[in-house]
TISEDO-75240 format. One record per residue: residue in one letter; x, y, z of N, C-alpha, C, O in turn. Coordinates in steps of 0.05 Angstrom, whole numbers, padded with zeros to 5 digits, always signed. Each point is the difference from the previous one (the first is absolute). Last residue first. Layout:
<nodes>
AXYZXYZXYZXYZ ...
</nodes>
This chain:
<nodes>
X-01930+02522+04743-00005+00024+00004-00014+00014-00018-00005+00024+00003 X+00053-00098+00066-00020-00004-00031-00009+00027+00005-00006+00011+00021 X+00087-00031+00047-00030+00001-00005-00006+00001-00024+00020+00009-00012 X+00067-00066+00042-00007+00026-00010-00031+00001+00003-00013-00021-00002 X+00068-00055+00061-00017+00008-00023-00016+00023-00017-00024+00000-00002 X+00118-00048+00061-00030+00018+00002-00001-00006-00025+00016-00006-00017 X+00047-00061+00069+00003+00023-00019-00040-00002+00001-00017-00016+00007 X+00073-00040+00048+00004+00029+00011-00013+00022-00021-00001+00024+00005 X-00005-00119-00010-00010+00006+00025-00003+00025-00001-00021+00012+00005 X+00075-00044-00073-00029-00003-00013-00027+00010+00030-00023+00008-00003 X+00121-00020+00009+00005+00015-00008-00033+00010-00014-00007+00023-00006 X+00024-00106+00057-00003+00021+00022+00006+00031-00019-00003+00020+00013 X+00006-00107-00057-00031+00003+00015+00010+00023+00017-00020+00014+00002 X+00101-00032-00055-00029+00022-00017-00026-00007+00017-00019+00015-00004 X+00117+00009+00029-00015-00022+00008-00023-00005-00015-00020+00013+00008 X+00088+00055-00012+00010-00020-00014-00017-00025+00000+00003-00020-00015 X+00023+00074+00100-00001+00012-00024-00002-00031-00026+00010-00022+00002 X-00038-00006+00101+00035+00008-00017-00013+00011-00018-00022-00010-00005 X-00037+00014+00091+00000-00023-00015+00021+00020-00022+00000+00025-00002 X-00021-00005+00114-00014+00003-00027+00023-00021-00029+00021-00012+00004 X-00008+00010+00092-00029+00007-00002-00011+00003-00026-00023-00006-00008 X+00121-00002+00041-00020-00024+00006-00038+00007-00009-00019-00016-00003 X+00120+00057-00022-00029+00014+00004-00023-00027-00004-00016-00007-00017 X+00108-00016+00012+00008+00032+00000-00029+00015+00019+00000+00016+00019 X+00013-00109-00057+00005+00011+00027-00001+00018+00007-00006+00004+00023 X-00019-00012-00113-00019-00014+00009+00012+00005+00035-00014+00014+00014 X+00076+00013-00083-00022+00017+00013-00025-00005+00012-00014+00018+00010 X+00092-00086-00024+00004+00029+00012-00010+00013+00009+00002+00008+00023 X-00029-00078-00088-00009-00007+00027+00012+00020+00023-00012+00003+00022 X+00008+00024-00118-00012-00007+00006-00010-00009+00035-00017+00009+00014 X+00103-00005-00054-00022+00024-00007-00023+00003+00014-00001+00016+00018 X+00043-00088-00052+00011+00004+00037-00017+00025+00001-00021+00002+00013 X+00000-00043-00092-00006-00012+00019+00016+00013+00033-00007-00002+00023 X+00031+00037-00109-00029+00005+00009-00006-00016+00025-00006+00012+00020 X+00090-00034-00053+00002+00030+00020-00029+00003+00003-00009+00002+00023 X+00010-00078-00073+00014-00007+00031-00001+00025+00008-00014+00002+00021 X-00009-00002-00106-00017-00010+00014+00002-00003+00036-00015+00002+00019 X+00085+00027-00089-00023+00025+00010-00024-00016+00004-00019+00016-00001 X+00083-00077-00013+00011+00024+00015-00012+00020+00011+00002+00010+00022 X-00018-00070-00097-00014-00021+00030+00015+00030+00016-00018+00013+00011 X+00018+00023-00098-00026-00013+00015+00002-00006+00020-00013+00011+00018 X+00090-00006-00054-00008+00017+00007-00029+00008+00005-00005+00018+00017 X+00045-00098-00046+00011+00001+00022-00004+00022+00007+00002+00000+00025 X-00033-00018-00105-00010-00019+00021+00005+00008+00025-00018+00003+00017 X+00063+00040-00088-00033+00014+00000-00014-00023+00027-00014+00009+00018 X+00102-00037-00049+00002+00020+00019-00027+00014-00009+00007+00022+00010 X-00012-00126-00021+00011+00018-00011+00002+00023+00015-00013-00002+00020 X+00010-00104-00007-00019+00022+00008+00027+00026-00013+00024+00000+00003 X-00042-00102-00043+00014+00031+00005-00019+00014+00009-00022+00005-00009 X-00019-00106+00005+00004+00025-00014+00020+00018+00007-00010+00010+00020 X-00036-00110-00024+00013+00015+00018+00006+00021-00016+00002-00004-00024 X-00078-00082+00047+00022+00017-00014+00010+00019+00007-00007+00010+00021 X-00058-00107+00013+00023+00027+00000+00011+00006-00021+00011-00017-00014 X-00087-00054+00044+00012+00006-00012+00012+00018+00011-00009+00004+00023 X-00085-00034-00008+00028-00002+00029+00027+00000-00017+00015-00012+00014 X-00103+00015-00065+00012-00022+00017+00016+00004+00018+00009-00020+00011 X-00017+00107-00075-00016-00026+00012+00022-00026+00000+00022-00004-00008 X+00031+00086+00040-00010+00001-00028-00023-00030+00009+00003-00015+00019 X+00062+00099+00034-00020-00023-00001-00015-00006-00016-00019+00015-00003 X+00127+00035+00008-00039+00002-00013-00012-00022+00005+00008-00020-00012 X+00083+00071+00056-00017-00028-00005-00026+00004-00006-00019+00006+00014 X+00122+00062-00024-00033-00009+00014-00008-00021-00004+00013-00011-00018 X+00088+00057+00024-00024-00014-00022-00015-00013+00026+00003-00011+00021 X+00074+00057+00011+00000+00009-00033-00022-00004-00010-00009+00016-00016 X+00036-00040+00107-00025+00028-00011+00002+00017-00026-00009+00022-00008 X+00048-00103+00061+00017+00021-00004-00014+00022-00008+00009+00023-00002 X-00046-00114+00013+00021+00015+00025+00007+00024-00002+00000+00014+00020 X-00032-00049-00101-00017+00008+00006+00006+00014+00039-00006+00021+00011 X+00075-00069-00065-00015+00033-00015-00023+00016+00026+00002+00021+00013 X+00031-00117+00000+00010+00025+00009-00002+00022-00013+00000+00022+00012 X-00052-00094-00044-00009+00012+00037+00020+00020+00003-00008+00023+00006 X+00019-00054-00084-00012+00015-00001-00021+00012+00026-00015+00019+00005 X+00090-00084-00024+00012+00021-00007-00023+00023+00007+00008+00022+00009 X-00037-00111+00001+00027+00007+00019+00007+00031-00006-00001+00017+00018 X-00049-00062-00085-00013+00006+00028+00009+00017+00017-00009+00022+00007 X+00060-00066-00085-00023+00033+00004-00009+00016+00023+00003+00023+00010 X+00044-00115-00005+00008+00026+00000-00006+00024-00004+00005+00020+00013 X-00070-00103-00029+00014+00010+00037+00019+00026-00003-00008+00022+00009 X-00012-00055-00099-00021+00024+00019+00001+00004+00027-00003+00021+00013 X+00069-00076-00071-00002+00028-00001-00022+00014+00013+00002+00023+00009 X+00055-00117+00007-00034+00016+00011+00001+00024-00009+00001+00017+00019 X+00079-00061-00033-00022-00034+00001-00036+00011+00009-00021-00012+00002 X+00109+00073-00060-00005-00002+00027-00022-00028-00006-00010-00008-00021 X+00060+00041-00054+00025-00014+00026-00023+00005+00027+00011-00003+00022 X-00047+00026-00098+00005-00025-00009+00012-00007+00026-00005-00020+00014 X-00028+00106-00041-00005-00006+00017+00002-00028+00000-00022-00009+00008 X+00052+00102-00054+00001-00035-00009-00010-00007+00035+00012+00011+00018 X-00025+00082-00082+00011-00007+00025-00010-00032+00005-00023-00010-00003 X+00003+00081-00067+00023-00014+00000+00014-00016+00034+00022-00004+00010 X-00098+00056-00045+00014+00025+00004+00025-00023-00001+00022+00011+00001 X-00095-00063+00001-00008+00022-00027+00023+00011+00008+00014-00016-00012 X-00035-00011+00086+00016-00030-00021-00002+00010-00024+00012-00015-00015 X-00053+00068+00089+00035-00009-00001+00012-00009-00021+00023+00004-00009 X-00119-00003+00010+00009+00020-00018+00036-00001+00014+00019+00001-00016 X-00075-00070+00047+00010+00001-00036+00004+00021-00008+00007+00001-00023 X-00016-00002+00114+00028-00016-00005-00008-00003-00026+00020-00002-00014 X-00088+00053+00054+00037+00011+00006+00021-00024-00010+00025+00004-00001 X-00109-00033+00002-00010+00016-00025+00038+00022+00002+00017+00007-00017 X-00044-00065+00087+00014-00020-00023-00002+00010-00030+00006-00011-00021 X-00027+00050+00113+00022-00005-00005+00008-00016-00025+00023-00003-00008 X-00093+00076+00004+00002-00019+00022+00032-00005-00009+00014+00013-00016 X-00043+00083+00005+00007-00018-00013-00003-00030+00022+00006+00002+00024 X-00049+00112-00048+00009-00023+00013+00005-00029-00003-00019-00014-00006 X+00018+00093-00057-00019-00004+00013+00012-00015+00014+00020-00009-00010 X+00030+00050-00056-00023+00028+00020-00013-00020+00015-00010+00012+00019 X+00115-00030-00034-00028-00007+00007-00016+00018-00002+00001+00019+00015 X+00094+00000+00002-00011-00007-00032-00037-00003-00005-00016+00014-00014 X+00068-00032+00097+00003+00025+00004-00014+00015-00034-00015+00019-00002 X+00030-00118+00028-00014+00012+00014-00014+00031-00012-00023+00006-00006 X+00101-00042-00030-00021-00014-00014-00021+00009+00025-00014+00018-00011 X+00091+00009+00044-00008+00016-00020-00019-00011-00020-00009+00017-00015 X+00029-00070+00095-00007+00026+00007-00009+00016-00024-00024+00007-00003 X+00068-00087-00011-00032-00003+00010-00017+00020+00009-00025+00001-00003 X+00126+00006-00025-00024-00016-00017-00031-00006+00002-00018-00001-00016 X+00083+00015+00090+00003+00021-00021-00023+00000-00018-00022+00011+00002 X+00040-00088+00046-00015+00023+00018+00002+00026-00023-00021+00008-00009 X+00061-00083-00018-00018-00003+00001-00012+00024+00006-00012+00013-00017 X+00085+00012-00025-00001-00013+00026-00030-00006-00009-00012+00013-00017 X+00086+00029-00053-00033+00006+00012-00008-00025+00024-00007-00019-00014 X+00091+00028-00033+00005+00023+00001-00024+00005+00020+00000+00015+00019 X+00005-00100-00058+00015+00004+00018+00013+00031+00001+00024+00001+00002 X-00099-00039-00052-00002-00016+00021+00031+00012+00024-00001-00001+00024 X-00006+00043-00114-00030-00001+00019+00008-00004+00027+00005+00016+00018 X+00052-00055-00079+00004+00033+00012-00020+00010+00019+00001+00005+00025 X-00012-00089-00076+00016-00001+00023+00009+00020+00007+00010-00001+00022 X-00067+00005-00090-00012-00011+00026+00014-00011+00024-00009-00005+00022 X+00044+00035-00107-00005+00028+00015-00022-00009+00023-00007+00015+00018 X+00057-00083-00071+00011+00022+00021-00008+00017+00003+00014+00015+00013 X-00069-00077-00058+00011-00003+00027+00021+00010+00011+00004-00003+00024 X-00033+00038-00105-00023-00004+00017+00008-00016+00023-00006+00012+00021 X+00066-00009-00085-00006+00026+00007-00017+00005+00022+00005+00014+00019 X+00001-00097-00069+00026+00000+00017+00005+00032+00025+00010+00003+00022 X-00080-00029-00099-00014-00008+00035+00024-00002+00013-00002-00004+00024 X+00018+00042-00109-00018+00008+00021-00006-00006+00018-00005+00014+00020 X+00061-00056-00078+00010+00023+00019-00014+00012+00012+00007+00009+00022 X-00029-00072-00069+00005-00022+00018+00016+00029+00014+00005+00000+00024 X-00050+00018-00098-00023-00013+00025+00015-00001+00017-00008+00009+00021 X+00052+00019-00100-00011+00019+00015-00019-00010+00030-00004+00011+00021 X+00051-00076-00084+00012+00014+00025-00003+00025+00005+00016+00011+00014 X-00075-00066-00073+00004-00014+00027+00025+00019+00021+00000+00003+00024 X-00023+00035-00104-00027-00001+00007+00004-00016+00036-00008+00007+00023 X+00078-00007-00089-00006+00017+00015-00020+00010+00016+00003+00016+00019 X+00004-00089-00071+00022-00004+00010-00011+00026+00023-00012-00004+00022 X-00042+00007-00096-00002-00024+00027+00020-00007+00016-00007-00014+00019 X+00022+00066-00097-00021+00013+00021-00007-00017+00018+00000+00007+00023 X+00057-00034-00086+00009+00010+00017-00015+00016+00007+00012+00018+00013 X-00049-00082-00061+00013-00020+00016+00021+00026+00030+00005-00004+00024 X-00056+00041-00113-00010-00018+00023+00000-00009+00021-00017+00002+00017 X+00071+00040-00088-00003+00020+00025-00017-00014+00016+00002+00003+00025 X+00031-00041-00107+00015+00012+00016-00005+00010+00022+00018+00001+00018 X-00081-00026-00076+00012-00033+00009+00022+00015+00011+00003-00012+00021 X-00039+00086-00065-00020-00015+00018+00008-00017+00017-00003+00003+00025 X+00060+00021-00092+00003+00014+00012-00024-00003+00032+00006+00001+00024 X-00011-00047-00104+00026-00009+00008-00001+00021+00026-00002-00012+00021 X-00071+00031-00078-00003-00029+00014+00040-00008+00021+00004-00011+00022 X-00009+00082-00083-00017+00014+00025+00003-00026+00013+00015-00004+00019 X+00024-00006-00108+00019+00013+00031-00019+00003+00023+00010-00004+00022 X-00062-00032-00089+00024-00016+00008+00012+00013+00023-00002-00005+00024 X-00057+00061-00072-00009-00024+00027+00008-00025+00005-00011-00016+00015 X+00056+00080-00085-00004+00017+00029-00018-00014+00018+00002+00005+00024 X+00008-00050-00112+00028+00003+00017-00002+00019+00020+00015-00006+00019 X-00092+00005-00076+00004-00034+00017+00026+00005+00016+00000-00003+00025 X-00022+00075-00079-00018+00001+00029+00003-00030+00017-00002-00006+00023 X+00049+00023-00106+00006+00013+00016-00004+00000+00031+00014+00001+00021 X-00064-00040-00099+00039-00027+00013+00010+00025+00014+00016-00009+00016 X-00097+00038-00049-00003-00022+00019+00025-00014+00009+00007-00013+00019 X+00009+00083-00091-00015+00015+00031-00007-00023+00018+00010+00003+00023 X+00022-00031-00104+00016+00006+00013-00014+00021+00021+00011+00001+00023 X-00070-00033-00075+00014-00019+00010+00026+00008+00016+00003-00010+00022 X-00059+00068-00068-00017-00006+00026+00020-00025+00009+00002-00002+00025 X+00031+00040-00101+00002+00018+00023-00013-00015+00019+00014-00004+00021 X-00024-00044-00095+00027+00007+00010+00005+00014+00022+00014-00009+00019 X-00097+00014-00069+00005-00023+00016+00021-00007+00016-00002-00008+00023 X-00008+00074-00074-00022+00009+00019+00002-00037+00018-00002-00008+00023 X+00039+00022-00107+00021+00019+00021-00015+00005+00024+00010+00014+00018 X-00054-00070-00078+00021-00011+00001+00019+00017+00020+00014-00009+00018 X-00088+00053-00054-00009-00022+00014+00026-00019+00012+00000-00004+00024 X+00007+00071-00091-00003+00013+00021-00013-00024+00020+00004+00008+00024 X+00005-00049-00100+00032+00011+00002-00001+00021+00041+00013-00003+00020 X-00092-00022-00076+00014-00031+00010+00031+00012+00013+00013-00009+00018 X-00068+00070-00065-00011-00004+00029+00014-00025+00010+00003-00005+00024 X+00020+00033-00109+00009+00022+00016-00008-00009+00038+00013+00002+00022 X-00039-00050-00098+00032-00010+00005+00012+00022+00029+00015-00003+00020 X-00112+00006-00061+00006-00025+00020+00039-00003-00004+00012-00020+00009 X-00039+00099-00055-00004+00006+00020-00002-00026+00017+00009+00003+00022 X+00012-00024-00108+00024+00030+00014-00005-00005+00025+00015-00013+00015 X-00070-00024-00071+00023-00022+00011+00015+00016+00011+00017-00008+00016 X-00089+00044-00050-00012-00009+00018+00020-00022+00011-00004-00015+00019 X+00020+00069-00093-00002+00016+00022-00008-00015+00025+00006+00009+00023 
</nodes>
């Protein structure tokens, strides 16, 4: 009985062996193909890898040449202006230009041109001049809330000196030392 059962176990041992072997010559031949397949795609992801790059920055300079020539300096400078919440110097306006794609290679002084561009803004009463320390400048969009301020500053002001002629004697509505002159004082009661 005891030769039965070591024949029996040698035997189930032997098919147990078998199997595991052809399961490894299996698993060996599918990381063959994989490895082959690996050494296939390597070489052509890098291929592609390089002409996704080389189209991108191909992309990237024509839409910096669109930019550049749909969008004018002045253009460009205005709406990067106009974008701004805070006031911009000039050379803080020309790296965000240069971010939006706009090549400033072909000029021999991009900030003189800035410059240039941005006195006439400022001529023109598009954009303000922020006095910033050291004797610096920046510049900002005056926006239509701006322009309706300085407006109803100006009519107050005429307003003002109108009714000041009007009635040489006494002092303009609106004045608060002469509005503080005129006003009583309830009795305590």
């Amino acid at each position: 009985m005891c030769y039965y059962r070591e024949t029996m176990n040698l035997r189930s041992y032997r098919r147990d062996l078998h199997t595991k072997k052809q399961e490894l010559a299996g698993l060996l031949r599918q990381r063959q193909e994989i490895d082959q397949k690996i050494a296939q795609l390597q070489p052509l992801i890098s291929h592609l890898e390089g002409l996704c790059r080389e189209l991108g920055d191909r992309a990237a300079k024509e839409a910096a040449a669109k930019v550049e020539l749909t969008t004018g300096l002045t253009e460009l400078a205005r709406t990067t202006l106009e974008e701004a919440a805070l006031p911009l110097s000039a050379s803080d306006l020309k790296t965000r230009m240069e971010a939006k794609g706009f090549d400033f290679s072909k000029y021999t002084s991009p900030l003189a041109i800035l410059h240039t561009v941005l006195n006439r803004l400022v001529k023109s009463g598009k954009v303000k001049v922020v006095p910033l320390k050291g004797g610096k400048k920046a510049y900002q969009w005056i926006t239509v809330t701006d322009h309706l301020i300085s407006l109803l500053q100006v009519v107050n002001k005429v307003a003002e000196r109108s009714q000041a002629k009007a009635t040489p004697g006494k002092p303009a509505p609106g004045n608060a030392s002469a509005d503080r002159s005129r006003a009583t004082i309830p009795p305590k009661r």
